[in-house]
C-alpha positions, 0 to 999 in steps of 0.5 A: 597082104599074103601072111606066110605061116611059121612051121608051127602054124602049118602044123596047126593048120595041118591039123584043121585041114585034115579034120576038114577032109575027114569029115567029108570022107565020113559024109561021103559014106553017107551019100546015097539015094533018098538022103537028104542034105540036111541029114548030112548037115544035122550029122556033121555039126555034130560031128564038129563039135565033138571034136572040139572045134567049131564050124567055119561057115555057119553064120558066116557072112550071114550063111545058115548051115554049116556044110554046102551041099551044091547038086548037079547044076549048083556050082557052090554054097548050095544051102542044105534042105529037105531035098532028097539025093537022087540015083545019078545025081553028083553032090559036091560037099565044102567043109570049113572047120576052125580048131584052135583058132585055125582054120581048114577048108576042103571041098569033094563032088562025089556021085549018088550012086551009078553016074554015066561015064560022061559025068564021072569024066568031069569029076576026074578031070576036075581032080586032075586039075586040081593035083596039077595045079597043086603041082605048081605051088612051089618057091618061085613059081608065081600064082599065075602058073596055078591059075593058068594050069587049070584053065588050060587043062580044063578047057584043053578037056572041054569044059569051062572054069567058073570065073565069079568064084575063087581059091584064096589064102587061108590061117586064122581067117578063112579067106585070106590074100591072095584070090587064087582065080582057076585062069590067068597068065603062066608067069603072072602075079605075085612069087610064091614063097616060102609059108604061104598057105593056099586054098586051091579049088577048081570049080569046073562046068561042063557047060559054059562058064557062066553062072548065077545065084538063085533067089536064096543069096547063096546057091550059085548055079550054071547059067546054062543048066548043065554040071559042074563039079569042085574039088579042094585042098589046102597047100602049103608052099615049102622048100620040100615042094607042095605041102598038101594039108588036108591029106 
């Protein structure tokens, strides 16, 4: 079942979504060569706790940290370690936060340093597809449309969208209906209306869209090897059009 939010509970997730995405702007500041992912993780529970709310991920499902912090080939749920970032390397960082019962979830790739322009282009056209998705999440347009505009602007760009994962809903539970899939069908699945709150985060290899998970139960990585980047933000669908929340 899709839960359309009141007024009220946007303006809570409002709130959750934007210390999210704060806290991601305050580690990307953090992020340069000889770091290692679990200084980021250290520093940010920290952070979390004060200000006064609790870490959406840590614990969930069983999962150990509060970030995940994927490098290079990893697409998502990379678990934080003693791994030190290297110059050229890309980092995508997915935060969750509840505060006050509500949650905020948003994700950044973001460079280690002077990347090649080959690897800055994925990380553009992956932010690209994301505002263009985010562009279609208007009344009575259809779930579809999203889906459909990221699959084509990526593979029209010449990558691949990664299909095992998917955006989702979100309000007081972190993963809510519906999937939001990054392919499908203009014009298919459910209306979208008014109060729907939606996590939209294209995951984008430059490869092939395979992938796999290491040993660990987690880390998903490319199947063949090459980046992939992943962007995310929270939406609310409202009469005014797009509503991003974790701006």
């Amino acid at each position: 079942m899709i839960i359309c939010k009141s007024p009220a509970e946007i303006e809570r997730l409002r709130r959750s979504g934007r210390m999210a995405r704060g806290l991601l702007e305050e580690l990307q500041e953090r992020v340069q060569p000889g770091v290692s992912t679990i200084e980021l993780e250290k520093y940010i529970e920290r952070r979390i706790t004060q200000l006064g709310a609790r870490p959406a991920f840590k614990g969930y499902r069983g999962y150990p940290c509060c970030l995940c912090a994927s490098i290079n080939s990893e697409v998502i749920h990379g678990i934080p370690s003693e791994r030190s970032l290297e110059k050229g390397d890309i980092l995508s960082l997915d935060l969750g936060v509840v505060l006050d019962g509500y949650y905020g979830d948003s994700a950044i790739t973001v460079p280690v340093g002077e990347i090649p322009e080959s690897t800055q282009r994925l990380l553009r056209v992956t932010q690209e597809a994301l505002q263009l998705a985010i562009d279609k999440a208007r009344l009575g347009n259809r779930l579809g449309d999203i889906s459909a505009t990221v699959q084509r602007y990526v593979e029209d760009n010449g990558y691949s969208v990664v299909r095992e994962f998917v955006g989702h809903g979100i309000g007081r539970q972190l993963h809510e209906e519906p999937q939001i899939p990054n392919f499908g069908k203009p014009g298919h699945g459910p209306v979208l209306k008014q109060g729907m709150v939606l996590a939209i985060e294209p995951m984008v290899n430059a490869g092939g869209p395979e992938v796999r998970v290491l040993a660990d139960n987690w880390t998903a990585v490319t199947a063949d090897g090459t980046l992939s980047a992943h962007f995310e933000h929270m939406v609310a669908v409202s009469h005014n059009g797009p509503d991003v929340l974790t701006m």
